[in-house]
C-alpha positions in Angstrom: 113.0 81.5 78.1 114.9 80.7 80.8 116.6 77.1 81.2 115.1 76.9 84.7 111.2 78.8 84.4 111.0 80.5 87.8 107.6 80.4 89.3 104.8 82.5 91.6 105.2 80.9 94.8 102.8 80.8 97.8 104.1 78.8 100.5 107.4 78.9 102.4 110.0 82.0 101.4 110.8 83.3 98.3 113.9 82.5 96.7 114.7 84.9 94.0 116.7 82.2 91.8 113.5 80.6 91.3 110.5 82.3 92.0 109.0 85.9 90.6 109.5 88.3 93.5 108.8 92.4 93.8 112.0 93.9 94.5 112.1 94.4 98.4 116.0 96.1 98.3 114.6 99.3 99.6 112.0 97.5 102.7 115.5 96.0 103.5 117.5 98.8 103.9 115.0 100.7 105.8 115.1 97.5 108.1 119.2 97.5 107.9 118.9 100.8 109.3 116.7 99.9 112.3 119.5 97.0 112.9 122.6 99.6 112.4 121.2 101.6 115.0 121.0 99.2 117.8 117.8 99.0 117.9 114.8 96.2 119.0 111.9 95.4 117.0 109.1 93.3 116.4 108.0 92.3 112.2 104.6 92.0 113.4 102.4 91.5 110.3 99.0 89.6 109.4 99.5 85.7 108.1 101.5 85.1 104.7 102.6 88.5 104.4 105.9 87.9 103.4 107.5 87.7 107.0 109.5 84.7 106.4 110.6 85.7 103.2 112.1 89.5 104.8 114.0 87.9 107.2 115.9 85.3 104.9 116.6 88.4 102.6 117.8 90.1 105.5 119.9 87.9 106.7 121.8 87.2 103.7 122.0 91.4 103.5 123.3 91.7 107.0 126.0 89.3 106.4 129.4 91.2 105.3 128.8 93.5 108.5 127.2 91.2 111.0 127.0 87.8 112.2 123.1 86.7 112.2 121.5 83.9 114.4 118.3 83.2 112.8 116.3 80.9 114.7 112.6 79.6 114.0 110.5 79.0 117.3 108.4 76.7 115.5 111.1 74.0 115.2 111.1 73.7 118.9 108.3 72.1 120.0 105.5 72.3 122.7 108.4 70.1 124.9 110.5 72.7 124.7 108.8 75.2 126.6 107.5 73.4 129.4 110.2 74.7 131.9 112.8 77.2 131.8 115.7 74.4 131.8 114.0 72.7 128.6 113.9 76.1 126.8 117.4 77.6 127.6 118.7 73.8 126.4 117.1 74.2 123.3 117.9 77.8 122.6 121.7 77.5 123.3 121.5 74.1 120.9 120.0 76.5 118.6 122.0 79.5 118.8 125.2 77.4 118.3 124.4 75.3 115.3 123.6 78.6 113.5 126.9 80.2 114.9 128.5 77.6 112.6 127.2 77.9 109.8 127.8 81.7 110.2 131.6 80.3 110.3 132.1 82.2 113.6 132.4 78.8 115.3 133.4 75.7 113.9 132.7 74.1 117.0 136.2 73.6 118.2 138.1 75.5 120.8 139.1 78.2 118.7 135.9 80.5 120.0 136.2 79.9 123.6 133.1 82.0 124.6 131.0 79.9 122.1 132.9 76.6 123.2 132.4 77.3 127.1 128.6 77.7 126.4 128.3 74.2 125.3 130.3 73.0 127.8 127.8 74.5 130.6 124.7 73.4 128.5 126.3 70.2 128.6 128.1 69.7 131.8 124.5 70.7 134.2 121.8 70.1 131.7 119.4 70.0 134.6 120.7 73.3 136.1 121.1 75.2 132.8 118.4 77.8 132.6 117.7 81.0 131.3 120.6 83.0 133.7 123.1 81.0 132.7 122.4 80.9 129.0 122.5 84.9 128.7 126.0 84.6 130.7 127.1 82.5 127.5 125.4 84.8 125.1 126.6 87.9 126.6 130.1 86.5 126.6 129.7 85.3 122.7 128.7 88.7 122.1 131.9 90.5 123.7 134.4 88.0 122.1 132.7 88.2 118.3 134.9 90.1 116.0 131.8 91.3 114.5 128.2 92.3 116.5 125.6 89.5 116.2 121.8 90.3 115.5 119.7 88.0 116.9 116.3 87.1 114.5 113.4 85.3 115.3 110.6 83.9 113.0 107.1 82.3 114.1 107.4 84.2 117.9 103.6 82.8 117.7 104.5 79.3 118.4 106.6 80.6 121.6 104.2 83.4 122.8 101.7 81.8 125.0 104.6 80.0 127.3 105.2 81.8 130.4 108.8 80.8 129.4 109.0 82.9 126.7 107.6 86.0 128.2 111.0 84.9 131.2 113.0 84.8 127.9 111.8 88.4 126.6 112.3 89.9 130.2 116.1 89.1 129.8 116.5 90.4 126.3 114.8 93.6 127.7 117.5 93.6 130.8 120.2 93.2 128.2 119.0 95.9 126.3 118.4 98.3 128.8 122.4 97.1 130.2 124.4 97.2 126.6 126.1 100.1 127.9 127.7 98.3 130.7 127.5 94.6 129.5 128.0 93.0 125.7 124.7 92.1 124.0 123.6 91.3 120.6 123.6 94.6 118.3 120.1 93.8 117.5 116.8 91.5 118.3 114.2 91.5 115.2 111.4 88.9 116.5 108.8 88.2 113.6 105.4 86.9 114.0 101.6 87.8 113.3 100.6 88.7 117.5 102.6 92.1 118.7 105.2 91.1 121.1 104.6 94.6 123.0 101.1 92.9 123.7 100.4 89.4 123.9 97.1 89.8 125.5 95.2 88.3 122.6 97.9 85.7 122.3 96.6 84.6 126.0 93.6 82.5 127.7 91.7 84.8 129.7 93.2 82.8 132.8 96.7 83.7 131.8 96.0 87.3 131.8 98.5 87.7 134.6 101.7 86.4 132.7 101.6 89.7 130.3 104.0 92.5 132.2 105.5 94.6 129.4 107.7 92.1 128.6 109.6 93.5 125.9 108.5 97.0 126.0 111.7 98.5 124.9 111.0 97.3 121.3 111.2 100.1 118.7 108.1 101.0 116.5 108.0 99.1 113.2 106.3 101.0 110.5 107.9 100.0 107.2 105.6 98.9 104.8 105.5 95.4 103.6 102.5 95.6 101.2 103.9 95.6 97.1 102.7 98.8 95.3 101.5 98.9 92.0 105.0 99.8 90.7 106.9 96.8 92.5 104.2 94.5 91.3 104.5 95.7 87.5 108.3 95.3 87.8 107.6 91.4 88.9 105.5 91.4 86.0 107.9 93.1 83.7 110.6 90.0 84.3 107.9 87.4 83.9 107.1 88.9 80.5 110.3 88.9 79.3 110.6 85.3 79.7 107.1 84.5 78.8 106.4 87.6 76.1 102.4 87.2 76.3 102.0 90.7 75.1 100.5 91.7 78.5 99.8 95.7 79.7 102.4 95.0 82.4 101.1 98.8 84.3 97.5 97.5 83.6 97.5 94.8 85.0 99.8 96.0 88.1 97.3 98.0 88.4 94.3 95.8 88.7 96.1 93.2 90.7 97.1 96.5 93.5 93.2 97.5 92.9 92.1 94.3 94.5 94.7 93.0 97.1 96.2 96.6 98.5 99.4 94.9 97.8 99.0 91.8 100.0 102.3 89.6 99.0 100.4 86.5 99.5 97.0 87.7 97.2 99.0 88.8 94.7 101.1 86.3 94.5 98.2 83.8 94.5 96.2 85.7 92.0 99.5 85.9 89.4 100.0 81.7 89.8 96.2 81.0 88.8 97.0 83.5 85.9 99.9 81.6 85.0 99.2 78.0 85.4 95.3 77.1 85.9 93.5 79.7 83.7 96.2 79.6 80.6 95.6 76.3 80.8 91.5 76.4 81.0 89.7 75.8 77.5 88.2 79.1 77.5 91.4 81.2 77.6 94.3 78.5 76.1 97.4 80.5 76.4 99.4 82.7 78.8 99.0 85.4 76.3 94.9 84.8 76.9 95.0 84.7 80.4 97.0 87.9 81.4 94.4 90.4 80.0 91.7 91.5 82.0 89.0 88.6 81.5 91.8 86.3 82.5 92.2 88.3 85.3 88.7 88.1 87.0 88.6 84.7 86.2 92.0 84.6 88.3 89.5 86.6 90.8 86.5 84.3 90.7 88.9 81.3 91.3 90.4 82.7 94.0 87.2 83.3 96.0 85.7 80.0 95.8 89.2 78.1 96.8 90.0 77.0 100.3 93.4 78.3 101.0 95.5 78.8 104.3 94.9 82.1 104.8 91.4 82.2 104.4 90.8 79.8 106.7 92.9 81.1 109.1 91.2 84.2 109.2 87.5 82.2 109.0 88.7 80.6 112.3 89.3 84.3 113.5 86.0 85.1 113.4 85.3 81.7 115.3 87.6 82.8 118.5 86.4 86.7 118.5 83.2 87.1 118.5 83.4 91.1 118.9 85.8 91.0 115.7 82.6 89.0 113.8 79.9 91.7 115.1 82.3 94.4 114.1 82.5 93.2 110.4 79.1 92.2 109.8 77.9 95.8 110.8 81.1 97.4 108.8 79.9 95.2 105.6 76.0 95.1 105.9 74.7 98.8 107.4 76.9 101.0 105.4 78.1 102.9 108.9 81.2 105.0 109.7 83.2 103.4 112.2 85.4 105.3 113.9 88.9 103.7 114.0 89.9 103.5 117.2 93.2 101.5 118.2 91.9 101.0 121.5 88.1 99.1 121.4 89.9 95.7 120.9 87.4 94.5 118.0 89.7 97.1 115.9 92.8 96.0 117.4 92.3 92.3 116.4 90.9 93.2 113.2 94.1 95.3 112.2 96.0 92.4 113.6 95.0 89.7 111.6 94.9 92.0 108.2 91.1 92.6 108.2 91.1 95.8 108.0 92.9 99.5 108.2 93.0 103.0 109.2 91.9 104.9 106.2 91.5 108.7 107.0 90.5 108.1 110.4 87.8 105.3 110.1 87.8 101.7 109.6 87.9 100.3 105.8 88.2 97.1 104.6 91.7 95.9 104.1 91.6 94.8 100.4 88.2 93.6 97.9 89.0 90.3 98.0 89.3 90.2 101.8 86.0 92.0 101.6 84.3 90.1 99.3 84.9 86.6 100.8 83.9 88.0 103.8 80.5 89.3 101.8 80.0 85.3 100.4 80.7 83.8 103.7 78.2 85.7 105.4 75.9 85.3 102.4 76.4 81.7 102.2 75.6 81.0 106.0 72.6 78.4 106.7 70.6 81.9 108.8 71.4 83.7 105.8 70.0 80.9 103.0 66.9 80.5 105.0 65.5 84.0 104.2 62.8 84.6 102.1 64.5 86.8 99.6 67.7 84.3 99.0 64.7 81.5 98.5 63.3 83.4 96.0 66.4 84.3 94.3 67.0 80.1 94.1 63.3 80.9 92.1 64.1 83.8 90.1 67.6 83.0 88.9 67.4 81.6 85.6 65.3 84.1 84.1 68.3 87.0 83.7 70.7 85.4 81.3 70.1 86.3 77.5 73.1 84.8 75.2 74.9 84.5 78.6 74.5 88.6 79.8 73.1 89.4 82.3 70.0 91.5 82.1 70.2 93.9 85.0 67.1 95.8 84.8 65.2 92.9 85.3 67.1 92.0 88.1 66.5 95.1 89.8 62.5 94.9 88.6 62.3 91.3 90.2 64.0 92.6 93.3 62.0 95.5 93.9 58.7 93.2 93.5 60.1 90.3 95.9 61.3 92.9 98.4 58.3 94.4 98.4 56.0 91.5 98.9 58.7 90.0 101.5 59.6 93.5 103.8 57.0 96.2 102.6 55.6 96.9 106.2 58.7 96.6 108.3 60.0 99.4 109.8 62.5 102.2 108.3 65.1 101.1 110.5 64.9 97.4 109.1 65.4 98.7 105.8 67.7 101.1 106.6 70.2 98.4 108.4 68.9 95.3 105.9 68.6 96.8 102.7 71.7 96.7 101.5 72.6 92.7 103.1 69.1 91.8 101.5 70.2 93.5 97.7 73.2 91.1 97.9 71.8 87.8 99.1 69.5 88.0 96.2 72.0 88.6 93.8 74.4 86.1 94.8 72.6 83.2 93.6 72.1 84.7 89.8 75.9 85.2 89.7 77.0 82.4 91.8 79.9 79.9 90.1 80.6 82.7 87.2 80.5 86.4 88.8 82.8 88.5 91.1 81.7 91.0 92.9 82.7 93.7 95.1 82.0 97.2 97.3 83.6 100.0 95.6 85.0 101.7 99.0 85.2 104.7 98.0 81.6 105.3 98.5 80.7 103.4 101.8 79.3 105.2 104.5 78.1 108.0 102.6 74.5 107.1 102.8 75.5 104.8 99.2 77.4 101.9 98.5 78.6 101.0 94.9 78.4 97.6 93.5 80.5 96.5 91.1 79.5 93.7 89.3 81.4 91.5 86.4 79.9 89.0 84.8 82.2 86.8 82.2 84.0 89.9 81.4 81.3 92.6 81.5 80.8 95.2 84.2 77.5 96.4 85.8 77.9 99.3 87.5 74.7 99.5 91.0 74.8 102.0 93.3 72.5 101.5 96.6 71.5 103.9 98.2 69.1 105.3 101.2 66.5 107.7 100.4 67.2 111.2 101.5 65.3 112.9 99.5 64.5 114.4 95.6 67.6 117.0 95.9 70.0 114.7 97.7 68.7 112.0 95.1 69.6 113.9 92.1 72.8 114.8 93.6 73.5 111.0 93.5 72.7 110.6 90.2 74.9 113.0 89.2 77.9 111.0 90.6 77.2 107.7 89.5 77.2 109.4 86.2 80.6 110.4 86.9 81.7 107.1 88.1 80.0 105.6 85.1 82.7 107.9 83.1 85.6 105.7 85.5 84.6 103.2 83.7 83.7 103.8 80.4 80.1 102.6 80.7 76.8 104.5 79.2 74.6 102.6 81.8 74.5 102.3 85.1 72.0 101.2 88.0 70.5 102.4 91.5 68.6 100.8 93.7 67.1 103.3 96.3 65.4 102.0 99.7 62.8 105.2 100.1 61.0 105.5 103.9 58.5 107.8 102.2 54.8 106.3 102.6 53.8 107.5 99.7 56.7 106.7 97.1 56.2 104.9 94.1 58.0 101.3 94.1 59.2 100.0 90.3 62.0 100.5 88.2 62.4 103.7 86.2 64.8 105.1 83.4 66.9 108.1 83.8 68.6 110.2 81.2 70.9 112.2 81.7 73.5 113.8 79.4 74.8 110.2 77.3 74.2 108.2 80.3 70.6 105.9 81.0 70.6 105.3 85.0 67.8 102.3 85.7 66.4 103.3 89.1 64.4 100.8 91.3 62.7 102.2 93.6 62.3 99.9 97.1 
C-alpha cells in the first residue's frame, strides 16, 4: 500500500497525487488542439462533471508552450459586477496576480506592458473600465515571449450581469481583430449555461441583454463522460494498492451500466464502495464490498442520500416547469419523444444532464438519474395519496419469505387492487397510468432495501422492462400494453431472451389489456426452460 492512500473524491478538482482519477490525457489533447489552433470555446457541461478538474489539468499541460491566466468568476463577487469600472478593476487585479505566478511578471518593471496596466488600474480607478483594460491586455499579449490562453471557470456566477455580456462583446471584437491587433491565443470559458446562449441564464425581463455575445466560439464536442475502459483502469490502480480480488472489467462495467460515465456518479458510487459499505456489518471488508452485492448496496445508498447534485437538479424542476412536464410524461407514459434541440424543455433538459440524444429521441441520461427521478415523483404528497400506494402501505409485509421477495404474489395482489381501484376507467387512463400506478405500488414493498430501474432499451416500444434487485437477487417484469394474442406472444418471446441476459429461468409481465372481455389474474407461461408469470390487468 501506498504510504499516502489516495482517495475517490467528490468535491473540488481532482489532484492525481491523491485521489483515484480516469486517465483524461487523450480529452486533453483533443482540447490542446482546439487551443493550438487559435480557437474560442466554451466547456459547457451539466454540474460536477469534471469541469474544474479539465481545466486545472489543462493548464498544467499547456504550460511549456503557453502562458495560462486561469481565473475563477466565482471569487469575484456580486460587487464586482455592478458596473463596468468595478468589473474591469477586478479583472485586471486578477489577470495580474496570475501573470505572476506564471513567472511572466514578477511585478516589477521588467514587463512593461504588464507593469503599465497596473499603473492605469491604479492611477484612474474610477475611469478604468472595460476599453482600457483590453488596451492593457492587448499590449500584454504583443509583448509576451510566449501567446497567453485565457481560461475561465464558473462563467455562471458572471453570466446574468449585463457586464459580462460587455466583457464577452470585446473578447469577440478581439477575436474577430487578431489579425491586425495582439490577443490572447486562446479563450476557454467553463461553466454549466452555454455562453453562445444565455437565455436561460436570464429573467424574462432581461431578455433584451442577450445579443450573440460571444458567437464566434467554436463547437465543443469532446466527450467528458469516463467509459467503461477509463473507469476499469481507475479501478485497476486502486486494486493494486488495495488487492480486494475485485473483477476490475466487471465492475467497470456495472458502474458505466448505471451512470453513462458521469465523473461525479461514478466517482460517488466508488467512495461508498470504499469507505461506507466495507465498513457496514453485512459486507466487513473492501474485498466484500467491491463485488456486485456491494455494488447495489453502493446503488441503494446513493439514491436515498441528499447530495449537491441532486438537489441541484430537484431545484431545476422547481424553476422550469416545462422541463418537469417533459420528464414526468418521458418516465410515466412510455412515449417516444422526438428530440428536438429547439422546443426548449429539451434544451434545458440536455443542459442540466437530464437527458440525451439517443438515435434521434429523447432517453434518460443515466439509471440513477432516472431512478431518482422515478422515487421523487413516487414519493410526492399527490402521488402517496392514491389509492393504490395506500394499499401497498397495506399489502407490503406479506411478500417477504426468509427475506425474498415473492413476486408472483406481488403481481397477484396488484392485479386484484388495480382492479377493484381502476377497473371501469377508461383505456386511455390505463394506457397513460398503468405503468406510474405498477411502480407506486411496488415502491413501498422494496422501499429502504431495493433498487430499481427502467431497462431503456425497451421504452417506447409499447413495454417497459423493470429491473428489480432485492438484497442481491434480480427480478426481471416487463409491462406492457395490450396489443393483442400475436403481438403478446411476440413479447414473450423477448423477455425470454432478455431473461437469457441475465441468466435468470423466471421472469414477469404485467399486461394492461383494453379488451372487455379479458380475463384478469396471474397465469404461468412455459416456454422452452423459462416460466414467465403473467398478470393480466
Amino acid at each position: 500500500m501506498r504510504h499516502m492512500a489516495k482517495t475517490f473524491n467528490i468535491t473540488a478538482d481532482c489532484k492525481p497525487e491523491i485521489h483515484y482519477m480516469v486517465n483524461i490525457e487523450n480529452r486533453l489533447l483533443e482540447i490542446k488542439s482546439l487551443v493550438d489552433a487559435g480557437k474560442y470555446f466554451t466547456i459547457n457541461r451539466a454540474r460536477q462533471y469534471g469541469k474544474t478538474t479539465t481545466l486545472r489539468a489543462l493548464n498544467r499541460l499547456l504550460q511549456n508552450e503557453y502562458y495560462v491566466v486561469l481565473i475563477d468568476f466565482q471569487t469575484f463577487g456580486n460587487a464586482k459586477f455592478r458596473n463596468e469600472n468595478a468589473f474591469s478593476l477586478a479583472f485586471a487585479n486578477s489577470f495580474l496576480r496570475r501573470l505572476k505566478r506564471n513567472k511572466l511578471w514578477d511585478g516589477g518593471e521588467r514587463d512593461g506592458a504588464a507593469w503599465q496596466l497596473k499603473k492605469v488600474a491604479e492611477g484612474k480607478p474610477e475611469g478604468f473600465e472595460l476599453q482600457e483594460l483590453f488596451e492593457g491586455l492587448g499590449d500584454i499579449c504583443a509583448a509576451s515571449d510566449k501567446p497567453i490562453v485565457l481560461m475561465a471557470d464558473e462563467v455562471d456566477s458572471a453570466a446574468n450581469h449585463q457586464v459580462f455580456l460587455d466583457f464577452l462583446a470585446q473578447l469577440r471584437a478581439c477575436y474577430i481583430d487578431r489579425d491586425e491587433q495582439p490577443t490572447f491565443q486562446s479563450v476557454i470559458l467553463a461553466g454549466v449555461y452555454d455562453i453562445k446562449n444565455l437565455k436561460h441564464k436570464m429573467h424574462p425581463e432581461e431578455g433584451r441583454k442577450v445579443n450573440s455575445p460571444w458567437n464566434i466560439a467554436a463547437d465543443f464536442n469532446v466527450d467528458m463522460s469516463f467509459s467503461a475502459a477509463e473507469i476499469a483502469g481507475m479501478l485497476q490502480e486502486y486494486e493494486e494498492d488495495y488487492e480486494t480480488g475485485m473483477n476490475v472489467e466487471g465492475m467497470a462495467g456495472m458502474l458505466y451500466d448505471y451512470t453513462s460515465g458521469y465523473p461525479f456518479l461514478v466517482s460517488r458510487l466508488c467512495k461508498l464502495m470504499d469507505e461506507i459499505v466495507s465498513e457496514n456489518g453485512e459486507f466487513g471488508t473492501k474485498a466484500a464490498a467491491w463485488i456486485q452485492n456491494g455494488f447495489h448496496e453502493a446503488v441503494r445508498l446513493l439514491l436515498a442520500e441528499k447530495n449537491t447534485l441532486f438537489e441541484s437538479l430537484f431545484g431545476k424542476l422547481r424553476d422550469y416547469p416545462e422541463l418537469d412536464a417533459m420528464l414526468q410524461e418521458l418516465l410515466f407514459t412510455g412515449k417516444n419523444i422526438v428530440y428536438n434541440s429547439d422546443e426548449p424543455a429539451i434544451d434545458v433538459a440536455t443542459m442540466f444532464g437530464f437527458i440525451k440524444n439517443q438515435d434521434g429521441m429523447v432517453a434518460m441520461s443515466n439509471r440513477i438519474f432516472e431512478t431518482r427521478l422515478y422515487n421523487h415523483y413516487l414519493a410526492a404528497a399527490s402521488m402517496q395519496r392514491e389509492d393504490i400506494y395506500k394499499a401497498s402501505l397495506q399489502d407490503k409485509n406479506q411478500f417477504l419469505i426468509n427475506e425474498h421477495l415473492n413476486m408472483r404474489l406481488i403481481l397477484e395482489k396488484f392485479t386484484r387492487r388495480f382492479h377493484e381501484l381502476y377497473g371501469d376507467r377508461t383505456d386511455a387512463f390505463v394506457e397513460e397510468d398503468g405503468r406510474k400506478y405498477f411502480l407506486l405500488y411496488l415502491k413501498p414493498i422494496i422501499n429502504g432495501k431495493g433498487n430499481y430501474y427502467v431497462e431503456s432499451r425497451t421504452r417506447g416500444l409499447h413495454r417497459t422492462d423493470v429491473i428489480v434487485d432485492y438484497r442481491g437477487e434480480q427480478y426481471i417484469i416487463e409491462m406492457k400494453i395490450w396489443r393483442g394474442e400475436e403481438y403478446n406472444n411476440r413479447g414473450e418471446k423477448q423477455l425470454t431472451g432478455y431473461l437469457d441476459d441475465y441468466g435468470k429461468k423466471t421472469g414477469y409481465m404485467v399486461s394492461f389489456n383494453f379488451n372487455k372481455k379479458k380475463t384478469v389474474g396471474v397465469r404461468e407461461i412455459i416456454l422452452g426452460d423459462k416460466v414467465l408469470i403473467e398478470a393480466i390487468v
